[in-house]
VOBA-1610 file (N, C-alpha, C; in pm, whole numbers, padded with zeros to 5 digits, always signed):
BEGIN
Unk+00085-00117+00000Unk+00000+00000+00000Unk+00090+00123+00000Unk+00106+00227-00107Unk+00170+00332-00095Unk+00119+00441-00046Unk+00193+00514+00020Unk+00191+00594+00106Unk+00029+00726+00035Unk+00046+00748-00079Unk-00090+00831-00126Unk-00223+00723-00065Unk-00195+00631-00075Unk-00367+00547-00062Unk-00385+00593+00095Unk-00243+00534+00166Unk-00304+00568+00290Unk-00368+00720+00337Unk-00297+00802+00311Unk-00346+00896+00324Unk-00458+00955+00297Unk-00514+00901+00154Unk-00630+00935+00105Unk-00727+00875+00209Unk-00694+00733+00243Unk-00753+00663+00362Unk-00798+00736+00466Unk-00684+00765+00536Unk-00714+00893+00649Unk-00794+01013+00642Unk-00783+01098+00503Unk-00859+01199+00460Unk-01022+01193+00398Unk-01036+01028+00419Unk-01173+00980+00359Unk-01251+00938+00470Unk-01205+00933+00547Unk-01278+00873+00699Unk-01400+00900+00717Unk-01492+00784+00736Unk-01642+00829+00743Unk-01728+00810+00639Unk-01636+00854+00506Unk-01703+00872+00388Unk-01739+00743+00314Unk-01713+00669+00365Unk-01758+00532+00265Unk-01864+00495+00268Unk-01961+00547+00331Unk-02109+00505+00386Unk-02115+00434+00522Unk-02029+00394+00591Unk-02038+00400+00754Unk-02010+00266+00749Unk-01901+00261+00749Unk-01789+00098+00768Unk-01798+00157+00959Unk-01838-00024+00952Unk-01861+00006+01123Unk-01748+00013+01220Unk-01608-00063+01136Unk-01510-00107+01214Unk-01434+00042+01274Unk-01429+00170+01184Unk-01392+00288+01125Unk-01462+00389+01259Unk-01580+00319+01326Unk-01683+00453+01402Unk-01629+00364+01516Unk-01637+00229+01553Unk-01559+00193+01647Unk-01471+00209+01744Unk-01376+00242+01596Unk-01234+00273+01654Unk-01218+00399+01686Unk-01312+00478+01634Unk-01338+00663+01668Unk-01374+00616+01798Unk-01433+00540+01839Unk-01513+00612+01945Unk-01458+00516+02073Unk-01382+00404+02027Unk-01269+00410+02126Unk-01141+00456+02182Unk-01129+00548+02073Unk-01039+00625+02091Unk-01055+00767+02145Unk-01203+00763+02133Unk-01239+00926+02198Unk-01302+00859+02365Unk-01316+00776+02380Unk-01317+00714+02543Unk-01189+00710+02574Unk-01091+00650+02501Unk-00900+00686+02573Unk-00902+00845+02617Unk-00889+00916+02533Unk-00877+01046+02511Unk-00968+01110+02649Unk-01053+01086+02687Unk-01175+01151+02760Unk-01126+01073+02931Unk-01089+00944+02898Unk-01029+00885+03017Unk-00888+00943+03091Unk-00841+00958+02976Unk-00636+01019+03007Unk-00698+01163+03058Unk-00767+01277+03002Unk-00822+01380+03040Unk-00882+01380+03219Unk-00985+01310+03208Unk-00990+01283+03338Unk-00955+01265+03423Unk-00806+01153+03399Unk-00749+01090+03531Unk-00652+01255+03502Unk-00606+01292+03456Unk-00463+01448+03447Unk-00557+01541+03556Unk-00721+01538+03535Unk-00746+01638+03611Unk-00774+01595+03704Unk-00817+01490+03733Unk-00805+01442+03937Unk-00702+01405+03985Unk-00605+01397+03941Unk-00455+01451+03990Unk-00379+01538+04036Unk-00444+01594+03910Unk-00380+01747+03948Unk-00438+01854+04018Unk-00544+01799+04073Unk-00641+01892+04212Unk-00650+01812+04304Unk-00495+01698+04316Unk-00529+01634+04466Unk-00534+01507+04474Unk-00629+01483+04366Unk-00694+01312+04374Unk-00600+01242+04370Unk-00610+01109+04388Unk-00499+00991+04382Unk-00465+00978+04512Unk-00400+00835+04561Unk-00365+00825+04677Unk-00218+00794+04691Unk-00143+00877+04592Unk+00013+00809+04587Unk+00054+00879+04740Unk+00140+00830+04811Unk+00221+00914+04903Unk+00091+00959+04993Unk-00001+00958+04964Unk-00100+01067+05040Unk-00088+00994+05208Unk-00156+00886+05234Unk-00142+00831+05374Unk+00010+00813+05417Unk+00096+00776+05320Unk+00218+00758+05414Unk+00283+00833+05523Unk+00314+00785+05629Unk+00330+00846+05731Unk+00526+00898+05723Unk+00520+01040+05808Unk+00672+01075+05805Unk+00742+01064+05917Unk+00872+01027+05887Unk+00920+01002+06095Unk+01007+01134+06112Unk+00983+01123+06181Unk+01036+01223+06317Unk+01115+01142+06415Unk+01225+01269+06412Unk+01321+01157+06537Unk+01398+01328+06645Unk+01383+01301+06732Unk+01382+01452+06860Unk+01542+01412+06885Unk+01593+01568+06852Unk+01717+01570+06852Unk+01777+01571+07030Unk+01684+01569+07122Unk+01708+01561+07269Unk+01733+01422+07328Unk+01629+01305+07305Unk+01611+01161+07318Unk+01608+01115+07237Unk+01594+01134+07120Unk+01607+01039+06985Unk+01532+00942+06968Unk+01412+00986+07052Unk+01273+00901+06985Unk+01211+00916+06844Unk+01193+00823+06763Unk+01136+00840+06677Unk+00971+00825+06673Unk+00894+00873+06549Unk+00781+00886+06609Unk+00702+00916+06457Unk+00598+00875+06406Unk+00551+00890+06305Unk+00420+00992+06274Unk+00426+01109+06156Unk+00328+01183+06149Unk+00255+01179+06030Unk+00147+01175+06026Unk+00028+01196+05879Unk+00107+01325+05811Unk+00117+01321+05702Unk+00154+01432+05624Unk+00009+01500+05632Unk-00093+01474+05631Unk-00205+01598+05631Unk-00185+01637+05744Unk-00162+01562+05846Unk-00177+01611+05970Unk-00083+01792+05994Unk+00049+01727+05953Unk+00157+01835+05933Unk+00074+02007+05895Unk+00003+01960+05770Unk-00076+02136+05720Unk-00158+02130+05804Unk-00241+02062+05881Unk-00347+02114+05991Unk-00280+02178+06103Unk-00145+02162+06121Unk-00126+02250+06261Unk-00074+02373+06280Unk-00098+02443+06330Unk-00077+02608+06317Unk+00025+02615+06294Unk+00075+02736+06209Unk+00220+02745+06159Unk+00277+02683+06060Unk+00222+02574+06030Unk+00280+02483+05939Unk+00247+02524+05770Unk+00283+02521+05702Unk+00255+02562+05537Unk+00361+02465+05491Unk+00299+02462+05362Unk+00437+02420+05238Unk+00532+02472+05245Unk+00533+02562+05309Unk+00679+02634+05218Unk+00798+02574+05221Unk+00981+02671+05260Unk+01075+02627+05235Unk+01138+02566+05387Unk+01099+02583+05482Unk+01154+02577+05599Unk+01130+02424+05591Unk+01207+02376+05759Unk+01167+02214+05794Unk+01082+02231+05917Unk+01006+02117+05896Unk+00894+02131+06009Unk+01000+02119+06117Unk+00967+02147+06241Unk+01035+02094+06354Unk+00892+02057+06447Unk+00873+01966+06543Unk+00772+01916+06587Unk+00805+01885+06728Unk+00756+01968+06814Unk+00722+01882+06973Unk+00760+01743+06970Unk+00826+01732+07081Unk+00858+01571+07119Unk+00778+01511+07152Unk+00668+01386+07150Unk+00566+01328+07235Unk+00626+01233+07351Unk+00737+01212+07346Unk+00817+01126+07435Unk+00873+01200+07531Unk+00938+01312+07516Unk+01011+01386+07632Unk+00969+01554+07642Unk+00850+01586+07545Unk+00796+01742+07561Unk+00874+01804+07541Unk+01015+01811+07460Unk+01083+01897+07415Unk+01015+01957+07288Unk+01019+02098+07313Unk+00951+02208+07218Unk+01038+02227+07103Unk+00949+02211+06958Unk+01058+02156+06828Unk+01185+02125+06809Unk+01188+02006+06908Unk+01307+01949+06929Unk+01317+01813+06775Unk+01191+01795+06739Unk+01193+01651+06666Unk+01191+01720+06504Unk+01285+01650+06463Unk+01318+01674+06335Unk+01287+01583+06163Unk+01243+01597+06065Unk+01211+01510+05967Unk+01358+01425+05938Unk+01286+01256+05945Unk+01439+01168+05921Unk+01452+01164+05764Unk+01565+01089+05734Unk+01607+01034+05603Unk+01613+00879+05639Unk+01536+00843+05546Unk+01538+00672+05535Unk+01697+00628+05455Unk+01746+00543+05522Unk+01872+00516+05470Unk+01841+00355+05339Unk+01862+00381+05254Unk+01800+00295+05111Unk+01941+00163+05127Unk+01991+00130+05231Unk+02120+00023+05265Unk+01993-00092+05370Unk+01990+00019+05491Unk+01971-00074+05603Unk+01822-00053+05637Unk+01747+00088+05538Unk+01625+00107+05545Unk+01547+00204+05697Unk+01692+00223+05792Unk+01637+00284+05887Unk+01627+00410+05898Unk+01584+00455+06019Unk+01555+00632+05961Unk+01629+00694+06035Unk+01705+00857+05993Unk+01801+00897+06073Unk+01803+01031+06018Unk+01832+01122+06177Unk+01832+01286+06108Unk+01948+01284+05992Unk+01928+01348+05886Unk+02056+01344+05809Unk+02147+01469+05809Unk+02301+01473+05792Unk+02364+01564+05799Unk+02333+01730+05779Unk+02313+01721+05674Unk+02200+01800+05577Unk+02081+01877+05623Unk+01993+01814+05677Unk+01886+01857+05784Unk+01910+01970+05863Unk+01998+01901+05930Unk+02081+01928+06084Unk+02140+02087+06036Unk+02217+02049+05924Unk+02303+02252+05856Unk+02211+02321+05861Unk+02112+02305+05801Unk+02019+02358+05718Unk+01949+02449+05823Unk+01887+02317+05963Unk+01819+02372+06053Unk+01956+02491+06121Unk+02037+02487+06158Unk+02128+02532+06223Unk+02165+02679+06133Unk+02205+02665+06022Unk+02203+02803+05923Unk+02118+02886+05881Unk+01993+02826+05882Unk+01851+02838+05846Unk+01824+02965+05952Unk+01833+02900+06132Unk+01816+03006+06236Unk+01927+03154+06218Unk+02019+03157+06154Unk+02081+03285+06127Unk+02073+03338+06017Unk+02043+03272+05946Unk+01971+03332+05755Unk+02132+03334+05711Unk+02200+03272+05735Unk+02240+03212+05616Unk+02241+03101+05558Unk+02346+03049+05444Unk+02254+02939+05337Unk+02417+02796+05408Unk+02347+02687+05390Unk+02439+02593+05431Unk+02555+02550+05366Unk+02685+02471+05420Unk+02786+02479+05309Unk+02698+02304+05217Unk+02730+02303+05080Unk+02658+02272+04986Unk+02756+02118+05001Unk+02861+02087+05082Unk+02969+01993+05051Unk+02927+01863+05142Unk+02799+01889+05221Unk+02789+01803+05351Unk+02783+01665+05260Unk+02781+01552+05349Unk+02784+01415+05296Unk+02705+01344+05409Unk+02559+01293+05353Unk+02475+01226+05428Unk+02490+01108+05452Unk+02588+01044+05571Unk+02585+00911+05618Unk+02529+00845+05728Unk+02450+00738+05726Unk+02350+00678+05802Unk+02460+00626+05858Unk+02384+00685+06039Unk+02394+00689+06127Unk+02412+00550+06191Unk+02320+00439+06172Unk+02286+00316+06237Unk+02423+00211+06102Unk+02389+00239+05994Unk+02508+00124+05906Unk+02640+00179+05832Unk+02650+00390+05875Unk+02752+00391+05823Unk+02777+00414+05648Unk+02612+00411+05565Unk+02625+00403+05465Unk+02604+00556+05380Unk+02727+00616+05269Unk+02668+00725+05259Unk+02582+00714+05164Unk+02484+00813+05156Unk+02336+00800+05071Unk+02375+00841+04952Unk+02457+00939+04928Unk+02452+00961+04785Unk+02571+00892+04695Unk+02656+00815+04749Unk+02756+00722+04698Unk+02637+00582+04690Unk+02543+00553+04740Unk+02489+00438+04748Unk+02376+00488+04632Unk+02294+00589+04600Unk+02256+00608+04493Unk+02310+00610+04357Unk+02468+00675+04370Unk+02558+00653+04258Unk+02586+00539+04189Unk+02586+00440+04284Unk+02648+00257+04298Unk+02485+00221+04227Unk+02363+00264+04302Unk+02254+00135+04251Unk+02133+00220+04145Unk+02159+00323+04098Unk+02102+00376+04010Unk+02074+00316+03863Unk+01948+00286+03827Unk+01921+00251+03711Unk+02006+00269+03634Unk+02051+00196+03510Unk+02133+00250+03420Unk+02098+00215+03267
//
């Protein structure tokens, strides 16, 4: 079939007197189309449940309890917003006032631990200036650093 037929094909659509296979495929293809539309916009105002319940740990830089929070929970409590800062959170174990800090899951041993990084950030953050950019995040409990261990097991 050379390339003019097809085309003429394409530019004739419909016109043959109503080949059924032809309205079919229109109109399964305008249910794809109407479906992909749909799911982009209940996504993108919220819907979906990726990440939504997972819970975030917290570990209090005083006792080093760890302790798990609803991410909705986080925007319900006064003060709290999206923005750029890190939450810091009341201890429930020892009542130290935003003593508890968001962990880093270590992707080696899987446990959770304030990370280097955090820690500058919070610490430079309180004098407005910006952190040095060179820190190196190594878990605490196996010793493993995170971004040499992403380097090593990264898709390729």
């Amino acid at each position: 079939m050379a390339l003019s037929d097809i085309t003429r094909k394409l530019f004739n659509f419909g016109q043959s007197g109503g080949n059924k296979v032809e309205y079919l495929l229109a109109g399964a293809l305008g249910l794809i189309i109407v479906g992909a539309l749909a799911l982009t916009i209940h996504t993108s105002f919220g819907g979906g449940s990726r990440g939504k319940n997972r819970p975030i740990v917290f570990e209090c830089t005083q006792c080093h309890h760890q302790f798990e929070q609803k991410a909705e929970d986080l925007y319900d409590m006064e003060g709290m917003y999206g923005g750029m800062e890190i939450p810091m959170l009341d201890c429930p174990s020892c009542g130290a006032q935003k003593s508890a800090l968001l962990t880093t899951r270590c992707p080696a041993c899987e446990k959770h631990f304030i990370s280097q990084s955090t820690l500058m950030q919070v610490q430079y953050g309180a004098s407005g200036q910006m952190p040095p950019e060179d820190v190196r995040d190594v878990c605490t409990h196996c010793g493993q650093d995170i971004l040499q261990w992403y380097r090593d097991n990264r898709r390729r």
